[in-house]
C-alpha positions in Angstrom: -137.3 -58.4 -237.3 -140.8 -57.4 -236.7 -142.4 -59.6 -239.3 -140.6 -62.6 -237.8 -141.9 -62.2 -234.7 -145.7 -61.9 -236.4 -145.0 -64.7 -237.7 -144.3 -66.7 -234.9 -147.5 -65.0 -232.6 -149.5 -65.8 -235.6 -149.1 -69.2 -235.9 -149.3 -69.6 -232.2 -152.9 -68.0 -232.1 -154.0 -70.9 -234.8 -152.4 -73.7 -232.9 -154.7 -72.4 -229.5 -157.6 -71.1 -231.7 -157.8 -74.6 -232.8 -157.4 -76.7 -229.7 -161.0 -76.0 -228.7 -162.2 -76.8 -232.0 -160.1 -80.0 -231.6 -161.5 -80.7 -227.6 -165.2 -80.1 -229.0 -165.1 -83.2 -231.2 -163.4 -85.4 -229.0 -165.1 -89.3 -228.5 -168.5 -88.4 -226.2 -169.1 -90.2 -223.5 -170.3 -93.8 -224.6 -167.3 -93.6 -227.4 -164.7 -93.3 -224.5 -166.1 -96.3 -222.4 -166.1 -98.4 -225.8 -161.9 -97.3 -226.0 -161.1 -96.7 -223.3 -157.3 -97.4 -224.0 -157.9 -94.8 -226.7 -158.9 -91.7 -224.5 -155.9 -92.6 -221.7 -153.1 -92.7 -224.6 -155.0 -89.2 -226.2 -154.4 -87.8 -222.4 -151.0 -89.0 -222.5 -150.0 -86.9 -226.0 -148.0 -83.8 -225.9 -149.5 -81.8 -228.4 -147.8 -78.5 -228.2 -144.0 -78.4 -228.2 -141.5 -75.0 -227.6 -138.1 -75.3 -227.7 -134.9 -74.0 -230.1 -133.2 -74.9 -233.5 -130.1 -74.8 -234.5 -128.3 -75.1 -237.5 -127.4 -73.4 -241.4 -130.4 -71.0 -241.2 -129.1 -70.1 -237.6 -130.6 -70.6 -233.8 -133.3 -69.1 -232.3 -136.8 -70.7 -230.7 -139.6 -72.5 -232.5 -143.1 -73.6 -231.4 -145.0 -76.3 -232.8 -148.9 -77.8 -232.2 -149.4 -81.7 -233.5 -153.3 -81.6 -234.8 -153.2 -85.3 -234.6 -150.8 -88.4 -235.4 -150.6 -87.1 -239.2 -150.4 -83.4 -239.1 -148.6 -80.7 -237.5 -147.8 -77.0 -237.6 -144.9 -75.1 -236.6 -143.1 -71.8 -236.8 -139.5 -70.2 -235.9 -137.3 -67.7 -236.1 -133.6 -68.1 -237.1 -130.2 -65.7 -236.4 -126.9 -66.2 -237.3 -123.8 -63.9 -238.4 -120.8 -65.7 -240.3 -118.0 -65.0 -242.5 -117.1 -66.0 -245.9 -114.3 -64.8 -248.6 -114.8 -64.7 -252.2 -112.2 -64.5 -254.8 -112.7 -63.0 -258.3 -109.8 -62.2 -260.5 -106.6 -60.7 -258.3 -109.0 -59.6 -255.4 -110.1 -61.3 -251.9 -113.5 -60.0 -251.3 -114.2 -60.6 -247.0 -117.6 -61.1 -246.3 -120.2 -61.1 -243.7 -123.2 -62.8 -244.0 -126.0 -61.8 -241.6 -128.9 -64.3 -241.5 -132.0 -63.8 -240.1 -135.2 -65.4 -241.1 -138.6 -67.0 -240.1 -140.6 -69.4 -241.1 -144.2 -70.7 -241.0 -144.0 -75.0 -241.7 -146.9 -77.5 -242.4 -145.6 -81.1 -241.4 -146.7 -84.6 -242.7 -146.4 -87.6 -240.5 -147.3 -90.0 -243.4 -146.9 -93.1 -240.7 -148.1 -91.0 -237.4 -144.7 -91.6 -235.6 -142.1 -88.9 -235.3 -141.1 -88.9 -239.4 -142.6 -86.4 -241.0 -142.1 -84.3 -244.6 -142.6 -80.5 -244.2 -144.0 -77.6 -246.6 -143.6 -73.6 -245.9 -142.3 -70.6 -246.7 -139.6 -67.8 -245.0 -139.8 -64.4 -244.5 -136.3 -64.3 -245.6 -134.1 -61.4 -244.2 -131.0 -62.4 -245.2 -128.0 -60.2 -246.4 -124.1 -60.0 -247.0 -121.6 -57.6 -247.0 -118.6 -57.6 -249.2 -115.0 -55.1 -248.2 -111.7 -55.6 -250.3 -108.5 -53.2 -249.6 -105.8 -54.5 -252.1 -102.3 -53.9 -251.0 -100.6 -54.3 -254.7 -101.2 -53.5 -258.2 -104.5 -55.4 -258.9 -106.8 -55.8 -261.6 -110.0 -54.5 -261.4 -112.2 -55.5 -264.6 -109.8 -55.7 -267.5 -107.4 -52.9 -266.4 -104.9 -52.7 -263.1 -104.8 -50.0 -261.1 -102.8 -49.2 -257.9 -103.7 -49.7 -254.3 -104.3 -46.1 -253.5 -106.5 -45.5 -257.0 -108.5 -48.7 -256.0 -109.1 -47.7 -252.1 -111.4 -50.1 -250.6 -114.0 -51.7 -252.6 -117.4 -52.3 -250.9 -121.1 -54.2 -251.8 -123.7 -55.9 -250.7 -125.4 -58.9 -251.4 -129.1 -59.5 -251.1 -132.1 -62.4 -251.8 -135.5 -62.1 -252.0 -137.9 -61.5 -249.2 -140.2 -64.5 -249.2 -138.8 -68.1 -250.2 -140.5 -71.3 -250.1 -138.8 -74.4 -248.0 -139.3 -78.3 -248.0 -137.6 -80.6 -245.3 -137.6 -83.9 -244.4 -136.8 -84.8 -240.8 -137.6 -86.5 -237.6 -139.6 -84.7 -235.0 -140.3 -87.5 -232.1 -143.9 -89.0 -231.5 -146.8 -87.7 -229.5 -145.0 -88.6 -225.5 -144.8 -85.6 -223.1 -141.0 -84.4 -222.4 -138.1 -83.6 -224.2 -136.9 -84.8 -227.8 -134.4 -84.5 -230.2 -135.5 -83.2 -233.3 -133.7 -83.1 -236.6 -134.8 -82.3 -240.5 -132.8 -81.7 -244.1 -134.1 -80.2 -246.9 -133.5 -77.1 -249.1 -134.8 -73.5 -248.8 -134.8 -71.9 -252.7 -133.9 -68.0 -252.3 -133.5 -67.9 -256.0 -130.7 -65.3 -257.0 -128.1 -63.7 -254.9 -127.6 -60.2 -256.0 -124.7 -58.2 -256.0 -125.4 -54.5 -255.6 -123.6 -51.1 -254.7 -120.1 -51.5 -255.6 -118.2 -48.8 -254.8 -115.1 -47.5 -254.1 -112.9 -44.7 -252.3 -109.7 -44.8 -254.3 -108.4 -41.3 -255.8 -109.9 -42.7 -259.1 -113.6 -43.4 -257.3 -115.3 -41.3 -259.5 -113.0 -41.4 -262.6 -115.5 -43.0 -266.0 -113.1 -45.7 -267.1 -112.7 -46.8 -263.4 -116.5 -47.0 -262.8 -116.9 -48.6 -266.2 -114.2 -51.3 -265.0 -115.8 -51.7 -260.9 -119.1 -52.6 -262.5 -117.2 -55.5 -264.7 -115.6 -57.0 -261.1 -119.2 -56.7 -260.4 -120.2 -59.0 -263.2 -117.9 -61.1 -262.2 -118.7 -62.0 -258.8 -122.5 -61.6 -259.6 -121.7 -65.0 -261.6 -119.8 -67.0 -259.0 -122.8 -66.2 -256.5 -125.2 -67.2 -259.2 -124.7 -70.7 -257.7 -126.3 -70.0 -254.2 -130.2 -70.1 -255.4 -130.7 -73.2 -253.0 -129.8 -72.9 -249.8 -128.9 -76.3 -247.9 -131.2 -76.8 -244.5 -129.7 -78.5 -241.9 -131.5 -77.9 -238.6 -131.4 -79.6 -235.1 -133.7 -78.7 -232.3 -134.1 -79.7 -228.2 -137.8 -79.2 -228.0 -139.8 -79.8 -224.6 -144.2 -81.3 -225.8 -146.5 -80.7 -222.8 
């Protein structure tokens, strides 16, 4: 949770560190009564923008700074706990899946309006848990066991810390105020893995039966093995000043 919020202070300090940079080699004074229209729309832009996103990586708030018509930076952080239920052989696994990341984005505003394509990378702190109690003879592995030699059957599921992210989205032009913002893309955690199975049936610590729990591991290891892109859609109500 700490990293995220680094993440976020960080990439505020660039945006301000680079405002003066960006006021320093503004049009001089014979430049502004040349274009005049120029410097009165440049007074008119919102450059910085805070508000919140919401969507499949979760909701929390986001800040973003708008070097100029073609480039932008922003940053979030993103929480969100749901459930989901996977099934492998006779068993109903119940999951929770906590997510909690943040992410540091470059955008592109190849036409200098409010479309823009975006480039970053996730401090990715998401994780699942997975609980089954069965209530009648079940198979675990190759073999069936009762309920009370089976117990309750716990894991976890984890992805790797850091992924990279593209999107493609809509974020509003330079005016002052409130827009709606929107963006789709993918975020690529790579491999879901399925880690300390366990048990606390009377045969929790029996060979075969630890032999056979590892095998229902296997098992669901393979059905997550298709979650290594994770879809991305966000919407946001963010205020530029």
């Amino acid at each position: 949770m700490t990293k995220m919020y680094g993440i976020i202070l960080a990439a505020a300090g660039l945006s301000l560190s680079a405002y003066p940079a960006y006021a320093q080699v503004g049009p001089v004074q014979d430049s502004a009564q040349e274009h005049p229209s120029e410097q009165s729309g440049s007074a008119r832009d919102g450059r910085f923008r805070f508000g919140i996103t919401a969507g499949t990586l979760g909701i929390g708030p986001e800040i973003g700074y708008r070097v100029n018509r073609t480039i932008g930076a922003r940053a979030n952080a993103t929480f969100l706990s749901v459930s989901h239920s996977i099934k492998s052989n006779d068993v109903r696994y119940d999951g929770k899946v906590n997510l909690k990341s943040g992410g540091v984005m470059l955008d592109l505003y190849p036409f200098g309006g409010g479309f823009f394509l975006s480039a970053g990378a996730r401090t990715n702190g998401n994780d699942g848990r997975l609980r089954a109690t069965p209530q009648n003879m079940t198979k675990i592995g190759n073999m069936a066991f009762t309920p009370a030699q089976i117990g309750t059957i716990s894991g976890r599921a984890e992805v790797k810390s850091v992924a990279p992210q593209l999107t493609l989205g809509y974020g509003g032009g330079l005016r002052r105020g409130l827009s709606f913002n929107v963006e789709a893309g993918a975020l690529f955690q790579g491999a879901v893995r399925v880690r300390d199975f366990a048990s606390n049936g009377t045969l929790s610590s029996d060979p075969r039966f630890i032999v056979e729990l590892e095998k229902e591991r296997v098992n669901i290891q393979k059905k997550v093995d298709d979650y290594q892109v994770y879809p991305i859609l966000q919407f946001g109500l963010k205020y530029r000043f």
